[in-house]
N, C-alpha and C positions, 0 to 999 in steps of 0.2 A: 606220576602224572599230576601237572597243575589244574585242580579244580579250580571254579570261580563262583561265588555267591553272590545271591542279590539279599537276600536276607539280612536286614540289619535290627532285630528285635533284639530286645535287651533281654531274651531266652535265650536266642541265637547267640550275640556277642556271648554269653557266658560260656557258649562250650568249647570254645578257643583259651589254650595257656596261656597267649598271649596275643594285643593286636598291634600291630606294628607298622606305623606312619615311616615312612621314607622319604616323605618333605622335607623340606631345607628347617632347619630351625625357626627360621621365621614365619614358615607358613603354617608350622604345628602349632606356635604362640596365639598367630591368630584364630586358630579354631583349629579341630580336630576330633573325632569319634570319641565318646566316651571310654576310659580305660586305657586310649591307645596310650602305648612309649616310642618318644620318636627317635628311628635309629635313622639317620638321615644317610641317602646314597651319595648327594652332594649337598654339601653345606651352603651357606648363604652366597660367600664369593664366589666359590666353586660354581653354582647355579648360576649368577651372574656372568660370571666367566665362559661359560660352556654357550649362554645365551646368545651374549654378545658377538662371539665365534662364529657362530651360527648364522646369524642373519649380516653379520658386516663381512665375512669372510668366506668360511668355507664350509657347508655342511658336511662336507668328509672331514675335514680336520676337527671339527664341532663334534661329530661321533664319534671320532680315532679318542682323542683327548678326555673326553666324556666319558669314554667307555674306561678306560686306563686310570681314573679316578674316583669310579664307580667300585672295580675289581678290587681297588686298592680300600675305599672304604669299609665294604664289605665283608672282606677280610678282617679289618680290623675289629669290627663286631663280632666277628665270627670269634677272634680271643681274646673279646675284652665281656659285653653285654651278654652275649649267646654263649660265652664258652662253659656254662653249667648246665646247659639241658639235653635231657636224653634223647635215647632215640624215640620216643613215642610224643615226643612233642611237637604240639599241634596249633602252629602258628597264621592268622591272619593277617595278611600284607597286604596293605592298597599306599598309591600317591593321590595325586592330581584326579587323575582321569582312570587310573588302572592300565595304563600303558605301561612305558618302557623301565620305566624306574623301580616301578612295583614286579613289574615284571623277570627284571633281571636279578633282585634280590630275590623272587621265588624259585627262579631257576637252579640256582644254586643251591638253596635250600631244598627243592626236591631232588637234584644230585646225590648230596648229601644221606638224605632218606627222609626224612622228615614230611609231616602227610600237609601242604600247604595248602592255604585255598588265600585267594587272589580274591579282593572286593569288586567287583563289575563296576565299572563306573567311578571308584576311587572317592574322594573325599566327594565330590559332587553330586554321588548316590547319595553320601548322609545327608549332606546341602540341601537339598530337594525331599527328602523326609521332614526335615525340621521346616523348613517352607510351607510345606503341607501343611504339618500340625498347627502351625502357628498363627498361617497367613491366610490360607485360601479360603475360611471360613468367615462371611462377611462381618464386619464390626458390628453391626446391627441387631444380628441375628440371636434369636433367645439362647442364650449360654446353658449346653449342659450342666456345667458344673454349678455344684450348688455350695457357690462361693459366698460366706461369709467375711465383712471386713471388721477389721481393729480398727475402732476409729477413738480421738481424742486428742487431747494440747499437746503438743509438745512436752514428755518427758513423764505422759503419765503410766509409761511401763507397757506399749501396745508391743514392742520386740521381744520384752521379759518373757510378757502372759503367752507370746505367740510361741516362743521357742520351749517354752512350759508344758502347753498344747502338744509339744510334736511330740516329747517328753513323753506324755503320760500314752501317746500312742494315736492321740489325733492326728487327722489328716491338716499339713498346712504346706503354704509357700510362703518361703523366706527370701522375699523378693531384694532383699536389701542383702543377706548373705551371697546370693547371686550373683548380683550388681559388683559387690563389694566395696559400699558404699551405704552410709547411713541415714540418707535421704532427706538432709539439711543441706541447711548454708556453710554448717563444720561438719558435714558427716564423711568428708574425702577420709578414703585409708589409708596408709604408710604405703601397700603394697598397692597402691594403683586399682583402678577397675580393668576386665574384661575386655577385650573387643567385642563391637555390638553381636558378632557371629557367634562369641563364643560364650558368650549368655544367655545369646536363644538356645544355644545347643544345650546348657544347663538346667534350661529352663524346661525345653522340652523334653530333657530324661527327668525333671522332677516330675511334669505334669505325667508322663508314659505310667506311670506308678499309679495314679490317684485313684479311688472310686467314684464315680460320678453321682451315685446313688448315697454319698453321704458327706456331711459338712466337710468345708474347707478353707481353713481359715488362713487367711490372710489378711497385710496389716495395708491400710487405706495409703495409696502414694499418690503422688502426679502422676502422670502420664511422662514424667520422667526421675529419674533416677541418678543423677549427677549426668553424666553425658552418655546414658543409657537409653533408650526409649524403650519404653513395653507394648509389643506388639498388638495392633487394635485390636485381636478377639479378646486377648488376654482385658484388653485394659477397656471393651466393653462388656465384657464381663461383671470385671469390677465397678462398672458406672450402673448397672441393672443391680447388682448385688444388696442385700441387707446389713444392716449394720449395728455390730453391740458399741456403744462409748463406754470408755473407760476414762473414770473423774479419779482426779489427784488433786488434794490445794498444794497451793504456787509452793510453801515451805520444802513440802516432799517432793516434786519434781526439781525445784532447783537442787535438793541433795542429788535425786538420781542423776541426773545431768552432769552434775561436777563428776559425778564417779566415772558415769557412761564415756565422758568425752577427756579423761584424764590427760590423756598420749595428746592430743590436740593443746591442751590447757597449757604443756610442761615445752610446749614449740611453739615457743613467741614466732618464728618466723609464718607457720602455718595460722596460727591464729590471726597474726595483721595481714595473712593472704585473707580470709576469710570475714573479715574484718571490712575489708576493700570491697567486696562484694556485695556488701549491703546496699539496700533498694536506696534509692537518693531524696526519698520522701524525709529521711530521719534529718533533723538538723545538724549541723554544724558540730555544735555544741552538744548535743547529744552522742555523735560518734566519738568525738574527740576525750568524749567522759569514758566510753566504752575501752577507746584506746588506753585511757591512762590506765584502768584497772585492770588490762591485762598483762600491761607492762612491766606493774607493778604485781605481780601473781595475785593479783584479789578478785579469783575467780570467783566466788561463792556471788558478791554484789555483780559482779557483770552479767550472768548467769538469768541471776533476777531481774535485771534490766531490761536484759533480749525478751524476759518471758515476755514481761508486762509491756511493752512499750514497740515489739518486734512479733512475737512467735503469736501470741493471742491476738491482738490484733489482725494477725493475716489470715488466721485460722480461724475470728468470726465471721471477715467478711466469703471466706470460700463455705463456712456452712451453710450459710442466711442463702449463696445460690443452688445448693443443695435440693434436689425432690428426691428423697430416696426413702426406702423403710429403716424405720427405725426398732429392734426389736429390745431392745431396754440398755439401760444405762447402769453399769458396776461399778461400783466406789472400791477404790483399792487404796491401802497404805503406802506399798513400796517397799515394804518390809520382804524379806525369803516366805514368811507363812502367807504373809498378806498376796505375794505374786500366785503363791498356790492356790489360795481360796478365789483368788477373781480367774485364775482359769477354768477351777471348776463350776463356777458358776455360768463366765462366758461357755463352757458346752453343756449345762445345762439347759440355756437359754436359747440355743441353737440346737438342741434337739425339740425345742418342744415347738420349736416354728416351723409352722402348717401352709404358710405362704411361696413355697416352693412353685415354679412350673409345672404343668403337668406333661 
């Protein structure tokens, strides 16, 4: 017998071997359940193709055809992905909507024997959870969470201290691991960012975990994230938020920076992308300085350039418009001890803050 669940708690999802999207390739890239693996019942053409059948031609040939590429898929998961599991395996399947797709891969699966259970509502259940969590709570509205921000210049180590933090067992978000993106003008990654669906979904199985009842740190961003936007509770949240600064002089930020952004430094092509995008306030002659030193690999002066004359300058005038609390300022090295010691100070400093909501 095909059960159906609406339960999608990150308790729930655990007690499935497996959960198993049957979207086309492409629609599991753009988002998908946490954990799933996508065994697709039609592939991207395949889906195309059966579509197109469909509405231009013939809904019976659309089915006949559909179905005959379905049986065949399925099968082939049957011994290739699924050909190790036993008989007590206990698989979660949804598509779309939890129709016909989802449907027909459990049918065969409970044939088989296997105890299936069928997502009610399919990918658009989950959709509608993360919407929830995300969305429906006004931007406005006093933030449970008792979020703490990383704030400070550029390259004073707010990513280090932060992932240091999560490290010793702190609560944080790594909005930027997220994103997949390092939240500059050079922070693009080799491996692309996210669709914007499928980083809220990341985002809302981070936050699912947190306690609200105790700090959570996180590092100060826009309101966007290369071509990511952070959803308004989230990101008023973080505008009500307090904030520790972390100080570095310019010497020790421009090392960490050369290290930080290495892979960027050694791709002249990504660096004159990034290079291009620079605000048009800078002159002429100034870029054109920037372009020859990277041309010429002399990162370490380019580096120093951007601070003093790019990253600092941008980063006074958005504090000066700034009204937020401030609950003190940690001087760090940049050193491996020196990242240790300024994270245990930043939760030192955040535990002893009394200014929370009530």
């Amino acid at each position: 017998m095909i059960r159906r669940t609406q339960d999608l708690s990150r308790a729930a999802r655990e007690t499935f071997d497996a959960i198993i999207d049957v979207r086309s390739p492409a629609e599991f890239a753009g988002d998908h359940v946490p954990g799933a693996i996508n065994l697709p019942v039609l592939d991207n053409a395949e889906r195309i193709e059966i579509g197109t059948l469909y509405v231009q031609t013939s809904k019976f040939l659309a089915r006949r055809l559909g179905a005959a590429k379905v049986a065949r898929n399925i099968a082939n998961h049957l011994d290739t992905a699924l050909a190790d599991r036993e008989s007590g395996f206990r698989p979660l399947v949804y598509c779309w909507r939890g129709g016909q797709r989802s449907g027909s891969m459990a049918t065969i699966m409970d044939q088989i024997g296997w105890p299936v259970m069928v997502l009610e509502g399919g990918y658009r259940s989950w959709r509608r959870r993360v919407v929830s969590l995300l969305y429906e709570t006004p931007a406005d509205a006093p933030s449970p969470l008792r979020i703490v921000l990383l704030d400070g210049r550029t390259g004073s180590g707010k990513t280090a201290v932060l992932q240091r933090l999560g490290a010793m067992g702190h609560q944080m978000l790594d909005l930027e691991a997220l994103s997949q993106h390092r939240g500059s003008l050079f922070g693009a990654m080799a491996s692309g960012q996210p669709s914007q669906k499928l980083f809220e979904t990341r985002l809302a199985e981070a936050m699912e975990t947190l306690d609200p009842g105790r700090p959570i740190y996180v590092e100060a961003e826009s309101s966007r994230i290369g071509e990511i936007t952070l959803p308004p509770r989230l990101w008023g949240a973080m505008q009500q938020a307090p904030r520790i600064t972390l100080s570095a002089p310019v010497d020790a930020r421009t090392r960490h920076i050369v290290d930080l952004y290495g892979d960027i430094a050694d791709d002249k092509a990504a660096l004159e992308t990034a290079l291009s995008r620079l605000p048009r306030h800078h002159s002429r002659e100034t870029v054109a300085l920037w372009r020859s030193l990277a041309a010429s690999g002399r990162t370490g002066p380019l580096v120093e350039g951007l601070i003093s004359a790019h990253y600092d300058p941008s980063y006074d005038r958005w504090a000066a418009r700034q009204d937020c609390t401030s609950i003190g300022v940690v001087d760090i090295d940049l050193s491996h001890d020196g990242i240790d010691g300024a994270a245990m100070q930043v939760a030192a400093l955040a535990e002893q803050f009394r200014g929370w909501p009530s």
